[in-house]
NUVOLUM-859231 format. One line per 10 residues: number of its first residue (from 1); their letters; for each residue x, y, z of C-alpha. Coordinates in nm, 2 decimals, m for minus. Layout:
N
NUM = A = X/Y/Z; ...
***
This chain:
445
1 = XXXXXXXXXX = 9.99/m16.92/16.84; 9.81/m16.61/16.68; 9.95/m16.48/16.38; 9.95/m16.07/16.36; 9.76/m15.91/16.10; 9.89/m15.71/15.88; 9.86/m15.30/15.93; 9.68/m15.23/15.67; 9.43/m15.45/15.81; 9.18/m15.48/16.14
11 = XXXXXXXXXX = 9.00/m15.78/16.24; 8.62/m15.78/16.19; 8.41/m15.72/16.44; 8.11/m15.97/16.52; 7.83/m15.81/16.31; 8.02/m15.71/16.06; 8.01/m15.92/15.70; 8.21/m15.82/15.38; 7.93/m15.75/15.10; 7.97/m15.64/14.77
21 = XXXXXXXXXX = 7.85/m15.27/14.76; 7.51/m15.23/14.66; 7.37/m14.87/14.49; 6.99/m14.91/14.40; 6.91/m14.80/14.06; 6.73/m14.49/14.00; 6.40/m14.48/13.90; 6.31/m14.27/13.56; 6.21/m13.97/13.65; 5.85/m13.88/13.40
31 = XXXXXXXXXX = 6.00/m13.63/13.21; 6.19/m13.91/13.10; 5.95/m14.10/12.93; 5.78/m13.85/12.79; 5.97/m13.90/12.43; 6.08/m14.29/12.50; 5.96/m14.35/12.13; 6.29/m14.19/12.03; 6.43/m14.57/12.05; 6.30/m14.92/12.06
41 = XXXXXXXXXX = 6.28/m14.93/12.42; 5.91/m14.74/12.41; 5.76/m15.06/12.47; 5.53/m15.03/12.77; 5.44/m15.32/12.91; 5.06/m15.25/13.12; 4.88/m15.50/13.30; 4.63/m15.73/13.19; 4.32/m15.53/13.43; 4.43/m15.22/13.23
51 = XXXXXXXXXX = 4.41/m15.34/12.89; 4.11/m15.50/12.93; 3.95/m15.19/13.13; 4.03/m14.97/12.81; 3.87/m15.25/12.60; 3.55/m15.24/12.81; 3.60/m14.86/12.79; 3.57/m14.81/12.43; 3.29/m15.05/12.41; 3.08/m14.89/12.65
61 = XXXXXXXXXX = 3.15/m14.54/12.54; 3.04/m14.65/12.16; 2.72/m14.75/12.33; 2.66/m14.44/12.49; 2.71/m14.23/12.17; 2.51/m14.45/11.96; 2.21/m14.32/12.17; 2.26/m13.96/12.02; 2.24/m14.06/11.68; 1.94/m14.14/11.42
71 = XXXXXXXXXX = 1.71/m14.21/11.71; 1.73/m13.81/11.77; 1.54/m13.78/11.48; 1.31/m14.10/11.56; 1.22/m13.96/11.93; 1.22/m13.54/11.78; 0.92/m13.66/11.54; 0.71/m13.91/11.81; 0.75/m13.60/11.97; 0.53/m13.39/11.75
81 = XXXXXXXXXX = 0.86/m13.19/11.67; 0.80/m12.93/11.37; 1.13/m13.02/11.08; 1.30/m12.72/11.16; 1.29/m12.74/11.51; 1.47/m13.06/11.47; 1.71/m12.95/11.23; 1.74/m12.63/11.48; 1.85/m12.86/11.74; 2.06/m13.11/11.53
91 = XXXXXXXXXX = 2.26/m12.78/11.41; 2.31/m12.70/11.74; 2.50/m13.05/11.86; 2.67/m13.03/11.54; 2.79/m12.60/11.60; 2.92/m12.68/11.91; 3.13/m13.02/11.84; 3.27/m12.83/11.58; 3.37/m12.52/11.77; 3.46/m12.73/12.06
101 = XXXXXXXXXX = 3.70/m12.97/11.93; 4.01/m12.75/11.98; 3.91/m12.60/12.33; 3.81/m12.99/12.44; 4.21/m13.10/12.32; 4.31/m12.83/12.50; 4.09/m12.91/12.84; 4.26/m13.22/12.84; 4.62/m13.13/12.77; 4.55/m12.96/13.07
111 = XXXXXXXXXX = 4.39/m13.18/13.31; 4.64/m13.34/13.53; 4.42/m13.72/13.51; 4.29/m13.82/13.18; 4.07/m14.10/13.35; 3.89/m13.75/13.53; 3.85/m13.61/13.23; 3.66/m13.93/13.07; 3.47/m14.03/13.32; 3.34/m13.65/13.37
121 = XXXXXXXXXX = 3.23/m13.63/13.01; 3.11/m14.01/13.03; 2.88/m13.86/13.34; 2.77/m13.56/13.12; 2.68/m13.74/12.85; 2.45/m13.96/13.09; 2.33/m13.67/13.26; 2.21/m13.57/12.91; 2.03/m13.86/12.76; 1.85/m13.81/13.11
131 = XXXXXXXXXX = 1.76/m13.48/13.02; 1.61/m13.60/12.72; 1.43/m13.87/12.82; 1.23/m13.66/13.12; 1.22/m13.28/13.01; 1.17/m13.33/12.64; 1.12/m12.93/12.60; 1.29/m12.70/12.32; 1.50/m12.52/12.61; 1.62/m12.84/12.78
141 = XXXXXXXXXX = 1.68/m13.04/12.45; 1.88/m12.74/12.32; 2.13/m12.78/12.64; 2.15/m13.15/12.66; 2.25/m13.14/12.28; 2.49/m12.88/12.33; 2.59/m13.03/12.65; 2.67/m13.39/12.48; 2.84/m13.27/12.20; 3.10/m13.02/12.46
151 = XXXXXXXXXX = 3.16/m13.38/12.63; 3.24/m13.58/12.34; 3.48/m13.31/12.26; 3.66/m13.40/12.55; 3.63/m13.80/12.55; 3.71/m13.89/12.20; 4.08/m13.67/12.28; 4.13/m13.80/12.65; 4.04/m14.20/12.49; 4.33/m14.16/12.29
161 = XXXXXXXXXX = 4.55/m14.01/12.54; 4.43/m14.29/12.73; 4.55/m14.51/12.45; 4.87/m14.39/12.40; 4.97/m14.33/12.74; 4.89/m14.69/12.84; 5.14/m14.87/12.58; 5.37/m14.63/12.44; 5.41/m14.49/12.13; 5.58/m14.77/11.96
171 = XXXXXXXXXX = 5.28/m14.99/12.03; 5.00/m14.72/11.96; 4.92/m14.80/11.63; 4.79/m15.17/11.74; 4.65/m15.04/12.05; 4.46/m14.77/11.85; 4.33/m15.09/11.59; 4.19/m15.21/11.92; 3.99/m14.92/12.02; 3.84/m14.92/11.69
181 = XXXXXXXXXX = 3.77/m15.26/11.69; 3.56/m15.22/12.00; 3.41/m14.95/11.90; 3.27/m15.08/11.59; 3.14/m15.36/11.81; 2.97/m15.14/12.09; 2.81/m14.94/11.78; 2.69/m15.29/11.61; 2.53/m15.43/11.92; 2.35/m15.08/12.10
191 = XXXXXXXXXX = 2.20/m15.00/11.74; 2.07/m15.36/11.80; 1.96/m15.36/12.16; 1.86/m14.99/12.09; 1.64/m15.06/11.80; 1.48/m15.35/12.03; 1.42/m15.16/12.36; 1.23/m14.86/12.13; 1.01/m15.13/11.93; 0.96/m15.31/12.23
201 = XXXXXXXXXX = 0.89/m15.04/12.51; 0.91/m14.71/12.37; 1.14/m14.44/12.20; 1.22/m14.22/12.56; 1.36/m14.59/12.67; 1.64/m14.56/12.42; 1.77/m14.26/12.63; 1.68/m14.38/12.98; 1.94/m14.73/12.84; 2.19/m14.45/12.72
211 = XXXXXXXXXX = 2.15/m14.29/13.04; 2.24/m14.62/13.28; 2.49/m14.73/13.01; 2.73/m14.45/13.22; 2.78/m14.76/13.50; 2.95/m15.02/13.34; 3.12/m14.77/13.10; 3.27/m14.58/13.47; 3.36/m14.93/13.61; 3.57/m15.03/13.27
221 = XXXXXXXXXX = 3.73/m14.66/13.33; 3.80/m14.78/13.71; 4.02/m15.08/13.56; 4.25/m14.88/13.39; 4.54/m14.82/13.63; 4.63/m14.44/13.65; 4.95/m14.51/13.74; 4.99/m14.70/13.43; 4.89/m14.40/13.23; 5.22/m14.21/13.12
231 = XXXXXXXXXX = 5.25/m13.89/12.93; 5.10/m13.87/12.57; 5.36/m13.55/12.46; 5.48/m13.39/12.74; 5.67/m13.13/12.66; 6.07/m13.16/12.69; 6.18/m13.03/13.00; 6.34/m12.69/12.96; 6.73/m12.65/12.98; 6.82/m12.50/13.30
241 = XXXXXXXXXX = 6.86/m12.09/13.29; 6.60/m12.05/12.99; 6.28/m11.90/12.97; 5.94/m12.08/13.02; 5.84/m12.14/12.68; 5.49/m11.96/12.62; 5.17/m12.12/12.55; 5.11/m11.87/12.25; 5.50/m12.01/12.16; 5.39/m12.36/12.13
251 = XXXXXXXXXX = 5.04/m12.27/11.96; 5.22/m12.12/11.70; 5.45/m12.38/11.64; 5.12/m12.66/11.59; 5.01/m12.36/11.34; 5.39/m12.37/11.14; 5.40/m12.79/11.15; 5.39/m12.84/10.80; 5.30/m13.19/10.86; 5.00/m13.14/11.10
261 = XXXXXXXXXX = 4.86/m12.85/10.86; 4.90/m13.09/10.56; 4.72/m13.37/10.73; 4.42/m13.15/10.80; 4.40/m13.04/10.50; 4.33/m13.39/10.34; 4.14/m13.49/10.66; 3.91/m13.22/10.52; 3.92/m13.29/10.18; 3.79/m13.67/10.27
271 = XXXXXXXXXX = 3.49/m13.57/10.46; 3.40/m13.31/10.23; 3.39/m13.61/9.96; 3.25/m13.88/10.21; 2.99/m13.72/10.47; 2.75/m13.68/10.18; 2.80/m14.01/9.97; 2.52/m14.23/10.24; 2.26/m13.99/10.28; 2.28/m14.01/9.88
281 = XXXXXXXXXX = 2.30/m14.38/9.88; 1.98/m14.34/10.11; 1.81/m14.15/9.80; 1.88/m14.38/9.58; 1.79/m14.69/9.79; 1.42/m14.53/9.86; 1.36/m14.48/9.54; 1.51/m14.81/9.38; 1.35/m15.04/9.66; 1.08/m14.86/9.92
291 = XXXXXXXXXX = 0.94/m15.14/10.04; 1.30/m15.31/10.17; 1.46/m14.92/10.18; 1.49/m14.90/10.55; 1.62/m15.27/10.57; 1.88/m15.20/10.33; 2.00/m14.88/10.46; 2.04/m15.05/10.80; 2.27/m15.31/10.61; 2.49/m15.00/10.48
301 = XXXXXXXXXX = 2.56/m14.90/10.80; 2.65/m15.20/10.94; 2.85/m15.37/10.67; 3.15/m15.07/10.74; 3.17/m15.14/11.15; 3.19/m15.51/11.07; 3.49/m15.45/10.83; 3.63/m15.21/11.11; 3.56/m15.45/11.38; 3.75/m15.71/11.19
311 = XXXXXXXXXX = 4.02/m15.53/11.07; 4.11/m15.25/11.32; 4.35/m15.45/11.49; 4.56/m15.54/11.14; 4.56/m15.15/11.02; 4.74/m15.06/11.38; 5.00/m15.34/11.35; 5.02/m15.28/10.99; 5.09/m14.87/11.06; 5.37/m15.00/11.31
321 = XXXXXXXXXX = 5.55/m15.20/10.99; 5.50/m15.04/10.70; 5.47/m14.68/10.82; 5.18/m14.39/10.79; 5.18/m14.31/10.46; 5.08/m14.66/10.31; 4.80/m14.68/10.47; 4.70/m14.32/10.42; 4.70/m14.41/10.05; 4.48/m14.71/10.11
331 = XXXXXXXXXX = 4.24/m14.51/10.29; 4.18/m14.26/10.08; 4.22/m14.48/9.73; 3.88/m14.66/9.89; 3.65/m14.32/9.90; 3.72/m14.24/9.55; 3.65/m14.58/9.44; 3.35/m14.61/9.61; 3.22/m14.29/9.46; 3.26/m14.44/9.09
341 = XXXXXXXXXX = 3.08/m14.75/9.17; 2.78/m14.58/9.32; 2.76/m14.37/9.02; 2.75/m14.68/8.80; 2.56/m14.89/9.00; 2.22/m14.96/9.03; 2.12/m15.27/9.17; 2.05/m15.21/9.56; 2.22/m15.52/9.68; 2.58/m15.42/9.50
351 = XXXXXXXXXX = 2.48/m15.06/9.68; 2.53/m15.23/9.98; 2.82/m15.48/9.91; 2.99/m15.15/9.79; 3.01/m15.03/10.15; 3.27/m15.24/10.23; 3.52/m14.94/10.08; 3.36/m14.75/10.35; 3.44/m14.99/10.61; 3.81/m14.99/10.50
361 = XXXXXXXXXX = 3.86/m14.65/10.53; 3.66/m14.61/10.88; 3.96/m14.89/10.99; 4.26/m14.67/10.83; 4.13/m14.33/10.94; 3.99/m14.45/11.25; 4.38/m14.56/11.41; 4.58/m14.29/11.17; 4.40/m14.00/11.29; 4.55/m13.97/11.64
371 = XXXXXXXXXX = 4.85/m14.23/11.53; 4.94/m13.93/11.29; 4.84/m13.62/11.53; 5.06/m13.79/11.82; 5.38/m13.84/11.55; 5.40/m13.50/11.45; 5.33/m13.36/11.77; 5.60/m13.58/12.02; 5.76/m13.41/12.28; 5.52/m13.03/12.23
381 = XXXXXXXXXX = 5.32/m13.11/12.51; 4.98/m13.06/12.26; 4.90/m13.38/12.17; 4.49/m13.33/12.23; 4.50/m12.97/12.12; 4.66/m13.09/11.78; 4.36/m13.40/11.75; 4.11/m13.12/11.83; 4.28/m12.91/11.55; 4.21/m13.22/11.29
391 = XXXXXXXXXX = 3.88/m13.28/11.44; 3.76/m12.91/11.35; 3.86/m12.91/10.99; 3.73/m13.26/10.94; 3.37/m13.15/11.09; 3.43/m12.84/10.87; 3.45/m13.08/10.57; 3.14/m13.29/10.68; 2.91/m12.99/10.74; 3.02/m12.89/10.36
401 = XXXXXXXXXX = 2.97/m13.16/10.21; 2.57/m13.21/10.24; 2.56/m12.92/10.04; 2.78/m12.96/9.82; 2.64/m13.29/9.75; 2.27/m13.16/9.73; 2.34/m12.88/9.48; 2.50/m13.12/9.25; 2.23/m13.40/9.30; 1.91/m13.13/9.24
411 = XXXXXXXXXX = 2.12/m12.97/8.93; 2.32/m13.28/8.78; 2.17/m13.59/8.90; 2.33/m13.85/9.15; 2.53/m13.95/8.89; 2.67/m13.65/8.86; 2.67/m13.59/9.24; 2.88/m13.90/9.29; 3.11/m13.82/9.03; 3.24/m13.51/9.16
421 = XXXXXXXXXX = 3.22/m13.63/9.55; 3.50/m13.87/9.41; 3.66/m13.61/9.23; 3.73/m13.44/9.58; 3.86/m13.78/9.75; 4.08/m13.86/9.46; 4.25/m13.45/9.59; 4.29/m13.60/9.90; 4.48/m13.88/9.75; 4.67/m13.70/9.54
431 = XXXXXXXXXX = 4.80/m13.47/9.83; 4.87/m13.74/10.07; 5.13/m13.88/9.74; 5.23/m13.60/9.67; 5.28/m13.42/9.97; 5.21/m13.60/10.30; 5.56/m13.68/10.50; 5.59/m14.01/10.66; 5.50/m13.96/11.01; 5.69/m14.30/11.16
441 = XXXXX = 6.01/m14.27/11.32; 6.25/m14.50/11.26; 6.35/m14.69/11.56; 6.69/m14.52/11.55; 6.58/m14.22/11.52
***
């Protein structure tokens, strides 16, 4: 006996099986995580390969720019360079990283793939220890310089991009302490191998080892997944009916940012005080102790990247905690420390052991400075223009400060010198206090 069905109802064909409806969820569309650090949920979980590509990364590209630095001078002299012609040619590196910084940040904002733009300026940067090493004229040594220091301008903004984009910016400040920490360790063991391969073979192999340094550094680059890579500060999309904002629009506003100009500002201030204080150091040492001088200044140098290779790590979880400003104070409270003990200290060993103050401000300003710059310039779309902004006013700050610190050391003594370079750092203390917002936003916010 078959009993009806009801009307409402029809009988199921073969292949047909009640299921509960399914809808797939969207995925987020980019513009949507541009600002994800609004909330708590800007934690980006990457892969393994990529976090360990951008470790690799930052070692190897710490390697390659320790090739451009005091050997210059080293291979400029075995040369038979006259002084000047060497200082001619260091001025020129150091005009165009300054006047490049803000063009570089801009370059990148630009570029559609950050890993293009570091490995191109990892290539140029090859290309010109190269150039060095086989055509060591005045006209080709005059573009390589200028031609490494246009490329840096555009790595050291596309790393941290990099950085950022990779992890989020509620874990930048940890992934930033990374970078350093890696970096400090690339510098620490290329001054070593460096140093060797000149004693060893001869000063041109220094550059020819910078030069092949650019494989391994691309490979670590090749680990880092691009499609891991999100925005840094993409701007917010526009509501729908209003005008494209202008690019002149959104300089200005980086001009008005009251905490981006502030920053600067004491960025400046601390080079001005600090560029000068180991070239004095240097002075002193060669005068106190010639015979162990060089020695000792080598110990100067690396007593800071061992206190940023341990600590760089701690400072970025630390900036995540406690917020910017803390360890703003920290970092500056070190420089103008430092400068009193040098000015009442004579012994060369405590010279040395004094250092560590450098190395702890290396760790804080080495993660703040683009933890800080990317803060204050979420969701404007000019995250690397902003860095290169900071980057030109602390170069400004360094290139003043030689000077400054030479006119007081000839007139007043290093005593003296000191004295005053820690008068300027304790400024940049005081306006951080005083006047520096905090940067962090709370996760609610």
């Amino acid at each position: 006996m078959t009993v009806p069905l009801p009307k409402d109802r029809r009988p199921l064909k073969p292949r047909e099986v009640a299921r509960s409806e399914f809808r797939p969820r969207p995925m987020p569309r980019r513009e949507a995580l541009a600002d994800a650090a609004e909330g708590p949920a800007d934690m980006k979980a990457i892969s393994r390969t990529s976090s360990r590509g951008l470790d690799g990364f930052a070692f190897f590209v710490a390697n390659l720019q320790t090739g451009f630095g005091p050997f210059l001078a080293v291979y400029f002299t075995q040369a038979k360079w006259t002084q000047s012609d060497i200082g001619f040619a260091l001025t020129i590196g150091s005009l165009v990283s300054l006047l490049g910084q803000v063009p570089g940040g801009a370059f990148v904002d630009a570029m559609r793939s950050l890993r293009f733009a570091a490995g191109f300026s990892v290539v140029a940067i090859a290309l010109s220890a190269f150039a060095l090493a086989l055509w060591p004229n005045f006209l080709i040594v005059l573009l390589a310089m200028a031609a490494h220091s246009a490329a840096s301008c555009i790595l050291t903004p596309a790393i941290a991009a990099i950085s950022i984009g990779l992890v989020g910016h509620a874990r930048a400040g940890e992934r930033l302490g990374r970078n350093a920490s890696f970096s400090a360790l690339g510098n620490a063991v290329a001054a070593a191998g460096m140093g060797a391969c000149g004693y060893y073979l001869s000063n041109d192999a220094v550059f020819y080892l910078t030069g092949f340094l650019m494989i391994p550094t691309l490979v670590a680059l090749s680990f880092i997944r691009a499609d891991e890579i999100g925005p840094v500060t993409v701007a917010k999309p526009p509501v729908a009916g209003a005008a494209e904002p202008r690019r002149e629009g959104a300089v200005r506003a980086l001009l008005t940012n009251r905490a981006l100009m502030c920053f600067g500002a004491c960025m400046m201030l601390f080079f001005l005080a600090n560029a000068a204080m180991l070239p004095l150091v240097g002075s002193m040492l060669t005068l106190r102790a010639s015979e162990t001088a060089t020695a000792l200044i080598a110990a100067c140098i690396v007593v800071p990247q061992v206190v940023l290779a341990i600590s760089g790590p701690a400072v970025g979880r630390a900036a995540e905690r406690w917020g910017r400003r803390p360890l703003l104070l920290i970092g500056f409270a070190a420089l103008p420390i430092r400068g009193l003990l040098f000015a009442y200290t004579s012994s060369p060993e405590l010279l040395v052991a004094i250092q560590v103050f450098d190395g702890i401000s290396a760790a804080v300003f080495g993660v703040m400075v683009p933890l800080v710059v990317s803060d204050v310039t979420r969701g404007t779309g000019r995250f690397n223009i902003a860095l290169g902004a900071v980057g030109t006013a602390m170069g400004i700050g360094a290139a003043l400060s030689t000077s400054l610190a030479g006119i007081m050391a000839d007139r007043l003594g290093s005593h003296s010198a000191f004295l005053g370079l820690a008068v300027v750092g304790f400024a940049g203390f005081v306006m951080i206090a005083l006047i520096m917002p905090e940067t962090r936003r709370s996760a609610g916010a």
